[in-house]
Structures are given as C-alpha cells and as structure tokens.
Backbone as CSV, one residue per row, in Angstrom:
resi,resn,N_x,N_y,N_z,CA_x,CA_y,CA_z,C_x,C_y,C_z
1,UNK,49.769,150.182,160.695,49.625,151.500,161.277,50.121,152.519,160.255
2,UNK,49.212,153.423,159.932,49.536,154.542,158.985,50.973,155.460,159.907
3,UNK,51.747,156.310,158.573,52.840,157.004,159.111,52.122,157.671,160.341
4,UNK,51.277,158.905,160.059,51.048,159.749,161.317,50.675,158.909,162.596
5,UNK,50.095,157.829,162.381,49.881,157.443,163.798,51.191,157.085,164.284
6,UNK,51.596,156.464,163.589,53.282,156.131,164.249,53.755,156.882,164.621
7,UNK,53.887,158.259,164.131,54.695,159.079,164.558,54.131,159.751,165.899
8,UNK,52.856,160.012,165.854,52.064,160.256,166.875,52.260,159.259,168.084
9,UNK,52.571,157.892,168.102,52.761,157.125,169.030,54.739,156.671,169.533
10,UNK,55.165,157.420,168.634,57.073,157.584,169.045,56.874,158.941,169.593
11,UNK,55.982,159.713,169.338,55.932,161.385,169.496,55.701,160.941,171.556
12,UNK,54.816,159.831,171.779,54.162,159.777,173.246,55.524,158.963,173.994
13,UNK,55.457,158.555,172.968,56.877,157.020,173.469,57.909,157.995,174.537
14,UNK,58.185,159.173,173.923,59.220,160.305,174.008,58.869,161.241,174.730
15,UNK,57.661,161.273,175.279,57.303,162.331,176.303,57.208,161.303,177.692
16,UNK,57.189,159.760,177.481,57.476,159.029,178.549,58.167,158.479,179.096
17,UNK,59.608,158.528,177.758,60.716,157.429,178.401,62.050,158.405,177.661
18,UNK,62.562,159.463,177.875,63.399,160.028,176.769,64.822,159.348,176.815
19,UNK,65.071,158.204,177.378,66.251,157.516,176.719,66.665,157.291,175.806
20,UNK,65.528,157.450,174.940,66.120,157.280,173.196,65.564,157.906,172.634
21,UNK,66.785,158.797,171.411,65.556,159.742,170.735,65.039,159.199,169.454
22,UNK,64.345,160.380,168.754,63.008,159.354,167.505,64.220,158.582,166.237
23,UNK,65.270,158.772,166.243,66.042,158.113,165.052,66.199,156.887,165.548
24,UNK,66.334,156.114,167.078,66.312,155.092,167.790,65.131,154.224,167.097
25,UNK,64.078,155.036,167.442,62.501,154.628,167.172,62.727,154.146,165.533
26,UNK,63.385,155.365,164.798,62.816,154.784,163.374,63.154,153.786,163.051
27,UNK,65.029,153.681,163.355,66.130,152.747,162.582,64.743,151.424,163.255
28,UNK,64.443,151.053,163.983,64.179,149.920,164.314,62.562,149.807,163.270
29,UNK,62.144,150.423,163.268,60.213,150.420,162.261,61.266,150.680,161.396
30,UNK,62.056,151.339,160.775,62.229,151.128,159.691,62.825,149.765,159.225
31,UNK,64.114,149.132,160.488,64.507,147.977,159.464,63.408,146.443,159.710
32,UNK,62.349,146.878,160.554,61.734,145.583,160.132,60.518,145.969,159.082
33,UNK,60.242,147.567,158.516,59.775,147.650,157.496,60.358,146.708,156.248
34,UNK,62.365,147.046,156.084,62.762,146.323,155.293,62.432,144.938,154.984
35,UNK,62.636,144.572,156.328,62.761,143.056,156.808,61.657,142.637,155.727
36,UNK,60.473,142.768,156.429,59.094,142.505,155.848,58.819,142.675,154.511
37,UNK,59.221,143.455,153.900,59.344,143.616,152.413,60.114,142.698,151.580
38,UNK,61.375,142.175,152.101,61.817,141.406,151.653,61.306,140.297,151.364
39,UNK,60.987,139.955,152.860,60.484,138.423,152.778,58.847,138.634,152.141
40,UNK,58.746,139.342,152.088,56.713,139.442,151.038,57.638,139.273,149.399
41,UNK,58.523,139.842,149.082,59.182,139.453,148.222,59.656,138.166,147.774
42,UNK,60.422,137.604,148.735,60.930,136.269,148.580,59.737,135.176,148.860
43,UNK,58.546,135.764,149.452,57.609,134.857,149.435,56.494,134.780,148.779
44,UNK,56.545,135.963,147.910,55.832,136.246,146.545,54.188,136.194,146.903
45,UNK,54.452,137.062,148.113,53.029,137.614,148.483,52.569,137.656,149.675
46,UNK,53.166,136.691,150.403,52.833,135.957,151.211,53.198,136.962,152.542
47,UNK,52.162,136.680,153.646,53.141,137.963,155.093,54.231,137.263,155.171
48,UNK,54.721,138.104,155.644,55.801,137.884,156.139,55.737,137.484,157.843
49,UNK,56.755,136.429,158.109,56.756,135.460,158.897,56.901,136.771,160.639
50,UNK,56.468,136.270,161.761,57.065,137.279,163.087,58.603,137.364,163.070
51,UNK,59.201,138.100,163.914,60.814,137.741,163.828,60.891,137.538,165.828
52,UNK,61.692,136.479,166.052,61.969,136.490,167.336,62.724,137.775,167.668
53,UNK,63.141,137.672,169.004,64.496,138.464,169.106,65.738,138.591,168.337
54,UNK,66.239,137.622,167.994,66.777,137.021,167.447,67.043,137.610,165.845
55,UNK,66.120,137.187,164.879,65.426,137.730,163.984,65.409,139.519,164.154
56,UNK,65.085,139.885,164.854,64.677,141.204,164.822,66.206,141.755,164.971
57,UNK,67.032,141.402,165.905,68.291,141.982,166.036,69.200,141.837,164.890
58,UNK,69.147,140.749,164.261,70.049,140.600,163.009,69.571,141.402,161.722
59,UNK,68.065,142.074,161.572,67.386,142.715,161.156,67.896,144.111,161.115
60,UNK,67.924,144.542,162.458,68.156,146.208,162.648,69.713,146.229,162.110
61,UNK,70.404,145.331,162.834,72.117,144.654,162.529,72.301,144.865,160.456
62,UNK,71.515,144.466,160.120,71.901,144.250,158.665,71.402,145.731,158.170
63,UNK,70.232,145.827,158.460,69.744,147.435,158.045,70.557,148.491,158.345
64,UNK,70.856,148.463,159.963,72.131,149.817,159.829,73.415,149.687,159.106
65,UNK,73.716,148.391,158.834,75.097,148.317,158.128,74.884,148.697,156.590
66,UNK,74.028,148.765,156.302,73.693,149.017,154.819,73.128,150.279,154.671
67,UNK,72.530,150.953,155.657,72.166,152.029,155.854,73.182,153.035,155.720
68,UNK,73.959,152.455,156.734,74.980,153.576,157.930,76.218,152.950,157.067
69,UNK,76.701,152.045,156.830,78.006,151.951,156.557,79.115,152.216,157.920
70,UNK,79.906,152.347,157.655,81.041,152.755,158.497,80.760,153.950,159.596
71,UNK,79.804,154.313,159.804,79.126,155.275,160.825,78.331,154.689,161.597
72,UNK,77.783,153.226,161.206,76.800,152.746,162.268,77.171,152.775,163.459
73,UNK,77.986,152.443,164.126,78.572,152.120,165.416,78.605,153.675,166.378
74,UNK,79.212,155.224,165.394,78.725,155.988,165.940,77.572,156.472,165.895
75,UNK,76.793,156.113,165.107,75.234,156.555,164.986,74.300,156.264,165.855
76,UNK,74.802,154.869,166.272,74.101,154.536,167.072,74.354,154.522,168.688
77,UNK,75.520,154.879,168.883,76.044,155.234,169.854,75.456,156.418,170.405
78,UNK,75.227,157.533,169.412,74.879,158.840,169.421,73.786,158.931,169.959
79,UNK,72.805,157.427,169.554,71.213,157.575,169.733,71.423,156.892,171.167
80,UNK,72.271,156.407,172.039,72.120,155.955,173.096,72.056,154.648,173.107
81,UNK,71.683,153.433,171.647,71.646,152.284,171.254,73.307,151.690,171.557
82,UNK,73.792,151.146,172.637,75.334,150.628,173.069,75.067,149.248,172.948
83,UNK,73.593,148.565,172.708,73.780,147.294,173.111,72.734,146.385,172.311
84,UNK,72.188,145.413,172.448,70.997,144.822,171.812,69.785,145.377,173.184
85,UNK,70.541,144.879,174.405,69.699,145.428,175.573,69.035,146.525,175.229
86,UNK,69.316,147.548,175.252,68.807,148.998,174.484,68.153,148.801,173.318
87,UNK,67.860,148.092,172.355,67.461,147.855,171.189,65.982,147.049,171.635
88,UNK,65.893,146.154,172.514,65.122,145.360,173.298,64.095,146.478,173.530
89,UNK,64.643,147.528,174.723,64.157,148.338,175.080,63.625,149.286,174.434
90,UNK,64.115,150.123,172.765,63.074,150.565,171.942,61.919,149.667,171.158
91,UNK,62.285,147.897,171.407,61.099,147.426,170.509,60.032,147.448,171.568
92,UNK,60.388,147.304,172.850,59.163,147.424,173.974,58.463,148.234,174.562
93,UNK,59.057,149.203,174.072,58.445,150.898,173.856,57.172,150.826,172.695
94,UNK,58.111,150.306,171.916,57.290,150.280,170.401,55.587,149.407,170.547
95,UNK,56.058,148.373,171.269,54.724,147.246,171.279,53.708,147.978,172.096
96,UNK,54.378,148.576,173.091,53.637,148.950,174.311,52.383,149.710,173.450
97,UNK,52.977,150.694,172.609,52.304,151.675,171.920,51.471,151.473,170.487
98,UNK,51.727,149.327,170.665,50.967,148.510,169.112,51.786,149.216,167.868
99,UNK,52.919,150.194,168.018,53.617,150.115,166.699,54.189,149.048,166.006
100,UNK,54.911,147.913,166.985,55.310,146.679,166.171,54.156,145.906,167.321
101,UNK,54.032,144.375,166.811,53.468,143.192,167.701,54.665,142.520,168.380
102,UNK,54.094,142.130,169.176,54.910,140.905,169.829,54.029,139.909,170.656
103,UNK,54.261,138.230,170.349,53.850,137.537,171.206,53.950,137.514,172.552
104,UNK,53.082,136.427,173.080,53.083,136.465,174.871,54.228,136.137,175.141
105,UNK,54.725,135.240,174.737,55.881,134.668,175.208,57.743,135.646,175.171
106,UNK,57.211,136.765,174.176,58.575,137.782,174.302,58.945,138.451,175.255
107,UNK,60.086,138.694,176.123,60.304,139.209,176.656,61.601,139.971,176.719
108,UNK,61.613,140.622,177.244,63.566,141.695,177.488,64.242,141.030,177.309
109,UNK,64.470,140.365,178.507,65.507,139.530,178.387,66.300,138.917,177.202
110,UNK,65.366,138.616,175.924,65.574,137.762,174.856,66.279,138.779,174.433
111,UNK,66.811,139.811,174.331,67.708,140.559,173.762,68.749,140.749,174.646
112,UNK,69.124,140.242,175.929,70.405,140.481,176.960,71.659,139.458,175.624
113,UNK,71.046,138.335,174.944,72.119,137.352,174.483,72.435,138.232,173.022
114,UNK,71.856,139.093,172.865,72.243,138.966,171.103,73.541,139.256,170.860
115,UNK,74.396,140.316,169.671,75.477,140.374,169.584,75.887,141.605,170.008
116,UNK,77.282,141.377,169.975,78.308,142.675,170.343,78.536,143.367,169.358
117,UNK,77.992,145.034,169.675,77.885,146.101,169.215,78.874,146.208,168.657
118,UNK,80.648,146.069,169.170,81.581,146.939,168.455,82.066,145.546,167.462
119,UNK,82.049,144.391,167.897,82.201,143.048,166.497,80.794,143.383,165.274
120,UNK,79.913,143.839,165.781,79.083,143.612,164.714,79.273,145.207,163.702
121,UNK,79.590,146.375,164.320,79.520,147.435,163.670,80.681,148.305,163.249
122,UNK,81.799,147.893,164.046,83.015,148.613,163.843,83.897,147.393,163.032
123,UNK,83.691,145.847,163.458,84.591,144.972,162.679,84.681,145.072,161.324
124,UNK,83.354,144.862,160.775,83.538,144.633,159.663,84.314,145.808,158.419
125,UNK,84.207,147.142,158.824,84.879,148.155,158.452,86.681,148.072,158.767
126,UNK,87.343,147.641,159.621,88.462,147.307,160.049,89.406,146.758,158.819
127,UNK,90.810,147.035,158.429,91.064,146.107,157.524,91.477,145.214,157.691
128,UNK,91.614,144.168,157.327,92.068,142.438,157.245,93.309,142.620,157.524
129,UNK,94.599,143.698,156.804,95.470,143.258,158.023,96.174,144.457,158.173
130,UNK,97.056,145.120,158.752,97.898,146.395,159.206,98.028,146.885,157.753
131,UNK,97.806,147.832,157.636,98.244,149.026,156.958,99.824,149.647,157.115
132,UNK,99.990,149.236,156.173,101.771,150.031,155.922,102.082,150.860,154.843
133,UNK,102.986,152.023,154.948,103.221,152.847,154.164,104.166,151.823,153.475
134,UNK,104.331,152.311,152.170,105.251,152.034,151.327,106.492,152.987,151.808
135,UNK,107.725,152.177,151.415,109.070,152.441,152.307,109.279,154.251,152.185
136,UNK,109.426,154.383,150.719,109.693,156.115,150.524,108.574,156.437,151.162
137,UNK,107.326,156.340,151.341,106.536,157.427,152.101,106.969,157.499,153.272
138,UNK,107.392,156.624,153.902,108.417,156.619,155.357,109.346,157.435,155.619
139,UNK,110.120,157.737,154.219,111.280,157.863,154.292,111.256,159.432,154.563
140,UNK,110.514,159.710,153.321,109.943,161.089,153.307,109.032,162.029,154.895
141,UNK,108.355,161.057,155.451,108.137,161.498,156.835,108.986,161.785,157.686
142,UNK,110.337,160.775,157.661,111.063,161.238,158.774,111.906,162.465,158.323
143,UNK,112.296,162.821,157.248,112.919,163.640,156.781,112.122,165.474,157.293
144,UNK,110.819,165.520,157.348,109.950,166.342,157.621,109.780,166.109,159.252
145,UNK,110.418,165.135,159.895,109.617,165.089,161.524,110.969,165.274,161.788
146,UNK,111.376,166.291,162.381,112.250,167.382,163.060,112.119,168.014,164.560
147,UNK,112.927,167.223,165.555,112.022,168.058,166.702,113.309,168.849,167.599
C-alpha cells in the first residue's frame, strides 16, 4: 500500500474508532515496516516471513525501545497504548482497513497474553542497583537543609 493510501485509510480508521490517535497507527506500520526490512535483509531478498501476535508485539516492543528510548513507556501511554490489548486493537483497525494482513486464524485475543508494558518499557531504563550519593555530597546537603 502506497503512503497516501495509508494515510487515507488511518485518516478513516480515526473518524471511526478515536481511541487511538495517528502516532498509535504509525508506531505499529512503522515497526513492522522495520521488521520486514530486516528480515528481506537477513534473507537476502527473500519476503519476509507473517509475524504472529507474538512476533508482531516483540516487533513494535523492540522498535519503540530504539525509537523512543527512555520515553517509550510515556509515549505510549500518551497515545492511549497501556497494554498489548490496545496494540491488538490498533493492528485490527489496521487489517480491517487491508493496511497490514492477517490470517483467518488471528484473533484479539492473541494479544490479551503478550508482555507487560511497565517490565518491558520502563525496566530496562531503571538502574541495576540504588543510586547513592557519595558521602560529602550528603554531607553538603544536610548542611543547606535547614528547617
């Protein structure tokens, strides 16, 4: 599907379902644009393979983290995306409208199991272990905290 039609068909997506707005729509066409590129890459020509649910979630999952960095979790929060459920729900928007395919056999549901939003997007930014001032920067705080 050429850009304008796509956009023309997230443009309808959005006059029918406004739970999610068009950055919802892209992050997802865009990271299985990635997806697909890769693997035509790694397969040195070849299409690239369908992605289950499964596949597709670890997809958008790797794309916003590389995308977004340390903002994914609010970015996507922002777009209304809290869950894979919701993510489910923009790829079935998407099919409805032949922007992505999906077999007979896909359904919603296959995205109720995927992963947790705040382990997959806020963990990995977290540090490995407590953060401590070095002693004089301590020392120096309490000297200034006066009440």
């Amino acid at each position: 599907m050429d850009q304008k039609s796509e956009d023309q068909a997230i443009e309808a997506i959005l006059g029918e379902d406004s739970r999610y707005p068009v950055e919802a729509y892209e992050l997802v066409v865009d990271a299985l644009r990635v997806t697909a590129k890769k693997r035509r890459g790694t397969a040195r020509g070849v299409r690239a393979a369908r992605l289950n649910a499964a596949g597709l979630l670890d997809a958008v999952r790797e794309f916003a983290l590389e995308e977004y960095g340390p903002m994914a979790f609010t970015l996507l929060e922002s777009w209304n995306l809290r869950g894979c459920r919701d993510l489910g729900e923009v790829v079935f928007n998407l099919a409805w409208r032949k922007v992505v395919a999906l077999e007979p056999g896909d359904r919603r549901e296959d995205f109720a199991t995927g992963f947790d939003f705040d382990e997959a997007f806020r963990r990995p930014f977290e540090p490995s272990r407590p953060l401590r001032l070095p002693a004089r920067s301590r020392r120096r705080f309490r000297l200034f905290r006066k009440s």
